[in-house]
C-alpha positions in Angstrom: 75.0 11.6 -151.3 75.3 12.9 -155.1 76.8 10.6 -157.4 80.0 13.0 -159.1 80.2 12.9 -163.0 83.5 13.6 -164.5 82.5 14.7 -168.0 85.4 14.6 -170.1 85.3 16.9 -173.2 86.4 19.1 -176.0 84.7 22.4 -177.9 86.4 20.7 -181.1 84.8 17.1 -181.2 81.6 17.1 -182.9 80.5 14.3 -181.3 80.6 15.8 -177.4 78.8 18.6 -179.5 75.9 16.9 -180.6 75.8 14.7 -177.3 74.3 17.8 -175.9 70.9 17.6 -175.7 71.4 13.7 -174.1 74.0 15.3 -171.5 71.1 18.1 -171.2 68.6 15.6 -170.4 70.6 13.7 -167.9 71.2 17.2 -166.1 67.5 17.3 -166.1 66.4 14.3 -164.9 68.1 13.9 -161.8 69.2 17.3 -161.0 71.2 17.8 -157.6 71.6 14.1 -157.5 74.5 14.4 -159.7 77.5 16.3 -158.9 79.4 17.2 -162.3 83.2 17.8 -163.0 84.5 18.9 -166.3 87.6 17.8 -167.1 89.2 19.7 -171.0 91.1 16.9 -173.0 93.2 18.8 -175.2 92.7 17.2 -178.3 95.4 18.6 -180.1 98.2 21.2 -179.0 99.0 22.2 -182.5 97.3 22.3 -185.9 100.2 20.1 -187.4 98.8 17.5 -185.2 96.0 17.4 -187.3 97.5 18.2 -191.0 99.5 15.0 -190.2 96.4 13.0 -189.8 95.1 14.3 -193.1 92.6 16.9 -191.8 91.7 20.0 -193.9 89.1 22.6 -193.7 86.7 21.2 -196.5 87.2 18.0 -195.5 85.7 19.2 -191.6 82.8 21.2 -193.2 81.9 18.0 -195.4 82.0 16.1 -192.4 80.1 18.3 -190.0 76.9 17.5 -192.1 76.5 14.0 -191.1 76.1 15.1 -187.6 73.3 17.2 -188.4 70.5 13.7 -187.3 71.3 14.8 -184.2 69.6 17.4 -184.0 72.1 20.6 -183.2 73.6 23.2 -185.6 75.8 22.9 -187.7 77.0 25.2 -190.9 79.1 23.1 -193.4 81.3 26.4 -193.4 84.3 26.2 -194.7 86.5 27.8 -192.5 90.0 29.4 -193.5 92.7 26.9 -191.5 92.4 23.5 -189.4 92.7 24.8 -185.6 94.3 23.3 -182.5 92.0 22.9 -179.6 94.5 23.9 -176.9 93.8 27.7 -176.8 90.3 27.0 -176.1 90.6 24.5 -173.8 92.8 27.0 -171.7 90.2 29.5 -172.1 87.7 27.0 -170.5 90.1 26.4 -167.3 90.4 30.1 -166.6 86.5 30.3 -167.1 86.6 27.0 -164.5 88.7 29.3 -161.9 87.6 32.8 -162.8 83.4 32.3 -162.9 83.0 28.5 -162.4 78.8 29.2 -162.9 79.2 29.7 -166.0 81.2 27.2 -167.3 79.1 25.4 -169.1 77.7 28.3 -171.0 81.4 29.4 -171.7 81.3 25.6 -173.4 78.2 26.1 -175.5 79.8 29.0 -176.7 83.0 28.0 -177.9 80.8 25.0 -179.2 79.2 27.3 -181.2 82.0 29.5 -182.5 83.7 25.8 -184.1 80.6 24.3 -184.9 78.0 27.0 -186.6 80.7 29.9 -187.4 83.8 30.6 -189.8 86.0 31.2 -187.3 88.8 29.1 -185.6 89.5 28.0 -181.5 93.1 29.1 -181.7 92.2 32.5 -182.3 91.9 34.9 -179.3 89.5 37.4 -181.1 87.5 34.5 -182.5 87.7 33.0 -178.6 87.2 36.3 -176.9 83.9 37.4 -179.0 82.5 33.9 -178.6 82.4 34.0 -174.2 81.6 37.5 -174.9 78.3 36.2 -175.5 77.9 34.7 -172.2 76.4 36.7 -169.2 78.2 37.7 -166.5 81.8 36.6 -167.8 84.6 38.9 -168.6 85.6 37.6 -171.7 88.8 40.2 -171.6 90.3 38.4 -168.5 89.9 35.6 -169.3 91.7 35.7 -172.6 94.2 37.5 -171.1 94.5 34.5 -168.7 95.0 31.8 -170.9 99.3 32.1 -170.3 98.8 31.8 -166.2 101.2 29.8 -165.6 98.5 28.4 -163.0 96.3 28.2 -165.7 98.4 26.2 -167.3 99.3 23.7 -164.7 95.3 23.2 -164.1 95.1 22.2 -167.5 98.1 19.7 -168.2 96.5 18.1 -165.0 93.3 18.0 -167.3 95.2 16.4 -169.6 97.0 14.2 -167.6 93.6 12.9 -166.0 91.7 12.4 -169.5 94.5 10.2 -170.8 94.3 8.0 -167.9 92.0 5.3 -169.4 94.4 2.8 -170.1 92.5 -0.6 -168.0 89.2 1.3 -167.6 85.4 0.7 -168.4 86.1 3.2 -171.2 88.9 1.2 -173.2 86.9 -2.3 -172.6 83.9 -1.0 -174.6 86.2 0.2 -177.2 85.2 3.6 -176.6 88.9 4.9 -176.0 91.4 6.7 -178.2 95.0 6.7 -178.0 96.0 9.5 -180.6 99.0 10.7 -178.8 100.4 8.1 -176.4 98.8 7.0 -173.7 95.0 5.5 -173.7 92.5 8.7 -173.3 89.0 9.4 -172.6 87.3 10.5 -176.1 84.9 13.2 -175.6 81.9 13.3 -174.4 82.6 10.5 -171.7 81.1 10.3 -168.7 82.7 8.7 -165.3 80.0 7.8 -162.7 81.6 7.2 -159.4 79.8 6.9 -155.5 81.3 7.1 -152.3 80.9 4.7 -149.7 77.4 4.6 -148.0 76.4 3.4 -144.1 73.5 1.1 -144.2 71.1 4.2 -142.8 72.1 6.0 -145.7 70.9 3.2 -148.3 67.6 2.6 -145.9 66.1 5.2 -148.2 67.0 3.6 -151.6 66.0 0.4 -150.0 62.1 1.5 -149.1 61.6 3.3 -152.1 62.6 0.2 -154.3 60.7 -1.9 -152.1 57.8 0.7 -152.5 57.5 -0.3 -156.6 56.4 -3.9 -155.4 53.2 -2.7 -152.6 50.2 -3.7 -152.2 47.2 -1.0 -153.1 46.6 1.3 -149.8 50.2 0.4 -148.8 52.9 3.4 -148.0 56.5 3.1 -147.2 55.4 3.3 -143.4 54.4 -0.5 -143.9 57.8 -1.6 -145.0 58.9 0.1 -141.9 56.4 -1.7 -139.3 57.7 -4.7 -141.1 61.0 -4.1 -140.8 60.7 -3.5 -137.3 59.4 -6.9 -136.9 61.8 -8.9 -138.6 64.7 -7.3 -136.2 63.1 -8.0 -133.7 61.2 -11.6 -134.4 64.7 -12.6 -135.9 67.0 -12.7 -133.2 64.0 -14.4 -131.2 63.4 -17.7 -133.8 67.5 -17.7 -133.9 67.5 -18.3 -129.7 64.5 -20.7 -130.1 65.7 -22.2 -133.1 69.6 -23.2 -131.1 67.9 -23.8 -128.0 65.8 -26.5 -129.7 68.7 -28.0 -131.2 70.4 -28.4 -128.2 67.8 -30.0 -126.3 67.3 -26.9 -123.6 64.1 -25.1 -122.8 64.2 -21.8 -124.6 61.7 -20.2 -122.1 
């Protein structure tokens, strides 16, 4: 059974941004063993949201360039307004519904249009010509999706989900944010969660674990000989063992 991921995120955080290539590798390294979910935050709904907190377009593009030691592009551009992330996160739901395979691509994208480009996530030309990039995705409808009202109701649940940290993991390690009521996932955060497994199902974890500890010239297929033994040499030495004790011949 897969272990399922919920990645929370934004295109506007420069930190899920350059968390890329370590989200990248984890992809890599275990493959189909993880299912993912990406769940949109919603960082902000308006601009003012940010103008209140003191942001302004120089001041991003100055900051932008610290994040540059980790390794993924960045141009300290300055561009001409502070942008909500909102439109883009709606964009990114209709990509989920519309072409969910290329999801993540439609990400990288809009990553790229905030992070390496002058232009701005709450414009739809700057939003369309950025998934217009990706393969196989019609950038037109999925702008012209982004006032569904299911679209919409996808994404408030979005929201709803990624500021519902409040007692978790997440807000114990201080890794939480509460920039608009309730406690909230910061972005990139990652939720590993496994269902319930029968004791067959974890016989597999169990022989390859016991595998690191062999002997040279021994396979799994000797765990399993001993194994066999045990259950059935254990229920026998448990009959001896209470026969003994009670003064009866076990034979």
């Amino acid at each position: 059974m897969a272990i399922s991921v919920t990645h929370f995120t934004d295109p506007g955080c420069p930190w899920a941004y350059s968390a890329s290539p370590a989200l990248a590798a984890l992809a890599w390294r275990y493959g189909d063993q993880l299912d993912w979910r990406l769940v949109l935050i919603g960082l902000t709904e308006t601009s003012e949201q940010y103008l209140r907190r003191g942001y302004t377009p120089l001041g991003a593009a100055r900051g932008q360039r610290r994040f540059r030691r980790w390794g993924m592009p960045l141009a300290a551009e300055v561009k001409p307004r502070v942008a909500a992330t909102s439109r883009a996160c709606r964009a990114l739901v209709a990509v989920r519904r519309q072409a969910p395979d290329r999801l993540d691509q439609a990400l990288r994208a809009l990553q790229f249009l905030q992070f390496t480009t002058s232009g701005v996530l709450d414009d739809e030309d700057d939003l369309r010509g950025a998934l217009a990039t990706v393969e196989g995705l019609d950038a037109d409808a999925v702008i012209a999706a982004l006032a569904d009202p299911e679209v919409t109701a996808e994404y408030e649940a979005d929201r709803r989900l990624a500021r519902s940290a409040e007692g978790s993991p997440t807000e114990f390690q201080g890794k939480a944010a509460r920039t608009d009521g309730p406690v909230r996932y910061t972005a990139p955060s990652l939720v590993f969660e496994r269902g319930p497994r029968s004791m067959a199902g974890e016989v597999p974890a169990m022989l390859s674990r016991a595998a690191l500890f062999r002997f040279p010239g021994m396979g799994a297929w000797a765990y399993v000989l001993l194994g066999a033994v045990l259950l059935i040499a254990g229920p026998l030495l448990l009959i001896r063992a209470v026969a003994a004790a009670s003064g009866e011949d076990p034979r």
